[in-house]
C-alpha positions in Angstrom: 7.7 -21.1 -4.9 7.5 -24.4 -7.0 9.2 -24.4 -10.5 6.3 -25.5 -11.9 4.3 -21.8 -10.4 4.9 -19.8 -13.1 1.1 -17.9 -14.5 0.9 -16.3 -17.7 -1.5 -13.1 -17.0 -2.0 -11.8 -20.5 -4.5 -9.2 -19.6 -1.3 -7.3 -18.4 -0.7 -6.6 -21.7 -3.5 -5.2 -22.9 -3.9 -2.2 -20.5 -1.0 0.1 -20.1 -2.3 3.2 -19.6 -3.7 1.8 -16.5 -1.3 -0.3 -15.4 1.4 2.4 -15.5 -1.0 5.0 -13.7 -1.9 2.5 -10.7 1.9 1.8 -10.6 2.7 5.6 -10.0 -0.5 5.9 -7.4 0.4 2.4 -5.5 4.3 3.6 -5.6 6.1 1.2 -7.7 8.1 4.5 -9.3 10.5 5.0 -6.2 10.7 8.7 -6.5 9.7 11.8 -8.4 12.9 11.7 -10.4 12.3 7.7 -11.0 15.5 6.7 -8.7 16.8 6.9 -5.7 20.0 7.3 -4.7 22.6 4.6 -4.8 23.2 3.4 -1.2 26.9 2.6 -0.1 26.3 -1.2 2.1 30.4 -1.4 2.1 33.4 -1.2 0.1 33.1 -2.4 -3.6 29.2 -3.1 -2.5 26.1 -0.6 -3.3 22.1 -0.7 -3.6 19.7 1.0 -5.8 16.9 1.0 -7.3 16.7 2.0 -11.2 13.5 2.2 -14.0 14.0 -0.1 -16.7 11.1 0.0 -19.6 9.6 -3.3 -20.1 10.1 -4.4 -23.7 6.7 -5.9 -24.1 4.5 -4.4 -21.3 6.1 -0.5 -22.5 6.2 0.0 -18.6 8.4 1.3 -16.4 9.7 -1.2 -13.6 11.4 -0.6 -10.8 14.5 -2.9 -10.0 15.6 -3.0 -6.8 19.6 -4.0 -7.4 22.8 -4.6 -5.5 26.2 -4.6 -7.0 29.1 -6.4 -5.6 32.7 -5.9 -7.5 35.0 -8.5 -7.7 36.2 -9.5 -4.7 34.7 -7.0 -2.3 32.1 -9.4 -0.8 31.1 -13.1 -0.2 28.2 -14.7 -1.0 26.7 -17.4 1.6 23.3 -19.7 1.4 21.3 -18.1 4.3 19.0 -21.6 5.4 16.2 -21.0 7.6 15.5 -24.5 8.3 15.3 -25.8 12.5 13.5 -27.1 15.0 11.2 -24.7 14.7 10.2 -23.4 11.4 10.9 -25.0 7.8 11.2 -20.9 6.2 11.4 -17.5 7.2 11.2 -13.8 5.4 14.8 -13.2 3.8 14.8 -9.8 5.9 14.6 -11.9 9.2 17.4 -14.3 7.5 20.0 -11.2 7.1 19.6 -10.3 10.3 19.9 -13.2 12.2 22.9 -13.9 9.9 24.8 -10.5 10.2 24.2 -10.4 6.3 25.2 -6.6 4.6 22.3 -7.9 2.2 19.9 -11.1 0.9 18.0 -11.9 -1.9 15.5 -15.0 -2.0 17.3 -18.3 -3.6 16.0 -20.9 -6.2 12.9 -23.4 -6.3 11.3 -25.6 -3.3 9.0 -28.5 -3.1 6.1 -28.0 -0.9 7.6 -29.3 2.4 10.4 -26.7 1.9 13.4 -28.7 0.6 15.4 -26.8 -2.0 16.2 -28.1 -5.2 19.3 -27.9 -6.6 23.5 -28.0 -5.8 24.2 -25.6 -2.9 27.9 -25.3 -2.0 28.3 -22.3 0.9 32.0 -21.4 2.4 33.8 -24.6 0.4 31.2 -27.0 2.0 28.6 -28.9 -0.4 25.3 -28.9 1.6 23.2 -30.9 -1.2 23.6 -32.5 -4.5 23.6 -31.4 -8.2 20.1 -31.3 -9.9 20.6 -33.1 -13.4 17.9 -30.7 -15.1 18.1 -27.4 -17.7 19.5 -25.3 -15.2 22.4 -23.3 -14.6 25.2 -23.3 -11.9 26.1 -20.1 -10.4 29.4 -20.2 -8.7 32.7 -18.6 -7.1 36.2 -19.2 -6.7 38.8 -18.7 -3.9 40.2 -15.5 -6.2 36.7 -14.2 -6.2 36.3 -15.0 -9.9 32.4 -15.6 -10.4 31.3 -18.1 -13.3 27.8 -19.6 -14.7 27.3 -22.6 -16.9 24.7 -25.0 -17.4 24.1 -28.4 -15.4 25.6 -30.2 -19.0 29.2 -28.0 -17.8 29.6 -28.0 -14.3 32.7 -29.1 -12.7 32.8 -29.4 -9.1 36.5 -27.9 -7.9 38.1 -28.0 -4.5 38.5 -24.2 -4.9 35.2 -23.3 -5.1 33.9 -21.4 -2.4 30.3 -20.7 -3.0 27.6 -22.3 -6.1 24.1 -22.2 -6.9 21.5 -23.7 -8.9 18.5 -22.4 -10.2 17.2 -21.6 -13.5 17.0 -21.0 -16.8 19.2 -19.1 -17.4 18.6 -15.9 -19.2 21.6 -14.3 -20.5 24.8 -16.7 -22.2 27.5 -14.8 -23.5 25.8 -11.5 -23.7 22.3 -12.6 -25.3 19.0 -12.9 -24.4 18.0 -16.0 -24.4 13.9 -16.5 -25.6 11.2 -17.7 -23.4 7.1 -18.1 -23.9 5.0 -15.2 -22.7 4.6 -15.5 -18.7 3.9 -12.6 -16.1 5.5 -12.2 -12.5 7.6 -10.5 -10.3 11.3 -11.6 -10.8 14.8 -12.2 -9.3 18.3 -13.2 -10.6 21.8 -13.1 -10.1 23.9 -11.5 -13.0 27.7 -11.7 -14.0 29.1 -8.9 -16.1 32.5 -9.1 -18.1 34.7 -7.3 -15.0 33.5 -9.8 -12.9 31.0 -7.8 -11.0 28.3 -9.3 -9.5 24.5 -8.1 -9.4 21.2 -9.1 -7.5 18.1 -8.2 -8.7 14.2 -8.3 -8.1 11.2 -6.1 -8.5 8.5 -5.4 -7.1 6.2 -5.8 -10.0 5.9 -8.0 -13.0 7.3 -8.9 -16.1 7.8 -11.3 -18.5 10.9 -13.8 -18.3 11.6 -12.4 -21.9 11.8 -9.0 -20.9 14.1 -9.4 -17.7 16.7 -11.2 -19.8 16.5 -8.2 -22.4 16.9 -5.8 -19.9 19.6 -7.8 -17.6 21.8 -8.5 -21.3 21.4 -4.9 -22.8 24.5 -2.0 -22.6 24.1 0.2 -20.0 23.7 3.0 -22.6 21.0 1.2 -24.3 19.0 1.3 -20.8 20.3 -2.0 -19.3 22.0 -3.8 -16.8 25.0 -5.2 -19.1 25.1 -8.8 -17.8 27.2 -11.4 -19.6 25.4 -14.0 -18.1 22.4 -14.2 -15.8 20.2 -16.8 -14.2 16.6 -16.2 -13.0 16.0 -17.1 -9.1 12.6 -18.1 -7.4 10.2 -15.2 -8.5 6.5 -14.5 -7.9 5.2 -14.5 -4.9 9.1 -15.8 -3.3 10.6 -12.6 -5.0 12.5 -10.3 -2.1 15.4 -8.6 -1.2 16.5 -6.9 1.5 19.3 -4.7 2.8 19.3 -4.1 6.7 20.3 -0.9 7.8 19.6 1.3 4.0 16.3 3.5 3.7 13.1 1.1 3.8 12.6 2.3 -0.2 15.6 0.1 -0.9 14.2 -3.8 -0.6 11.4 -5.6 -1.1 9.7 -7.1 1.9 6.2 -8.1 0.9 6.7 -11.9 0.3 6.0 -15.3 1.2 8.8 -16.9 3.6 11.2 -19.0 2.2 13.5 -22.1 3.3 16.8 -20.4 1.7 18.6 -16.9 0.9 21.7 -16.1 -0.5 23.7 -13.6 1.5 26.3 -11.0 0.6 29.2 -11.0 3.7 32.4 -8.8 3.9 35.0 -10.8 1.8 37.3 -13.2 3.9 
């Protein structure tokens, strides 16, 4: 999806009562007790899926997440790129790959070249993006970081980066955004270093998913310290090969990169 494909659908937020009963008949609430059960991908490395209330919308969203602790997995840029095809579904890139798990990655142009630094297993594949971004990354001790474009450092020990953006969480707040409706992804750092991917399978508002991503887990949220928004829309998917078919989502356009989670090492 392009950066610039973002659609503000305002009507969303002028029929709730609606909205939330065609979520429950089309299945967006992934069980009658509004979870499912967290699914164990390795050591250190779960899926689940969890109902957060939108702040705006009042509904209840279903994110499909994975959590990675410190140290118990690797993250890898999955590229789909050959001969033969310029992008493929994230669900055929973890498998061909071996991947425990994939989420989609940042913004493309139109032939399929990805914007943006990529650095995959210490080796740069393509060039730092001077725009109002933000650079995911991870060190050789596992220690994951995100800053913007303005304060990234390229290191000799640093194993895997990414850029996408904006980013939505600094420090443990929300950042603000203007009113814009789609399904979303983003990658998440909380303070013990654990990592989260997330997407859902409906929409929301950037403004919302940062709420949500930066709130205490008591306060219904995810706890993130930082967090930076992926390609969403119609590029939004995640996929976990082997766990129940309710954990993922599979219904999206094919795109030219992933990130994939790998046993550490």
């Amino acid at each position: 999806m392009r950066p610039e494909h973002f659609h503000t659908d305002h009507y969303m937020l002028n029929w709730r009562p609606i909205a939330a009963t065609l979520i429950m008949l089309l299945g967006g609430i992934p069980s009658a007790h509004g979870e499912e059960p967290i699914h164990r991908i390795a050591p250190g490395i779960t899926a689940s899926v969890k109902l957060f209330r939108g702040t705006e919308t009042g509904l209840k969203i279903p994110f499909h997440m994975i959590e990675i602790h410190r140290s118990a997995g690797a993250l890898r840029i999955l590229d789909a790129r050959r001969a033969d095809r310029d992008r493929a579904s994230v669900e055929a890139l973890a498998t061909e790959s071996g991947a425990l798990a994939a989420i989609n990655g940042s913004f493309f142009l139109d032939d399929g070249t990805p914007l943006g630094l990529r650095i995959s297993q210490g080796q740069r594949l393509s060039p730092l993006r001077k725009v109002d971004w933000g650079v995911f990354s991870i060190d050789q001790s596992g220690h994951p970081d995100l800053v913007h474009v303005r304060d990234w450092k390229d290191r000799p020990e640093i194993r895997f980066a990414f850029q996408s953006g904006p980013r939505l969480v600094v420090a443990g707040k929300a950042l603000t955004f203007k009113p814009n409706i789609a399904r979303r992804s983003a990658i998440c750092v909380r303070k013990d270093d654990t990592i989260l991917l997330v997407a859902t399978a409906r929409p929301l508002t950037l403004l919302e998913l940062a709420t949500l991503l930066q709130r205490s887990k008591s306060n219904g949220g995810m706890a993130c310290e930082h967090a930076l928004n992926l390609d969403g829309g119609s590029s939004t998917q995640i996929t976990i090969p082997g766990a129940p078919r309710a954990l993922g989502i599979r219904d999206a356009d094919s795109v030219p990169i992933a990130i994939g989670v790998f046993p550490p090492g």
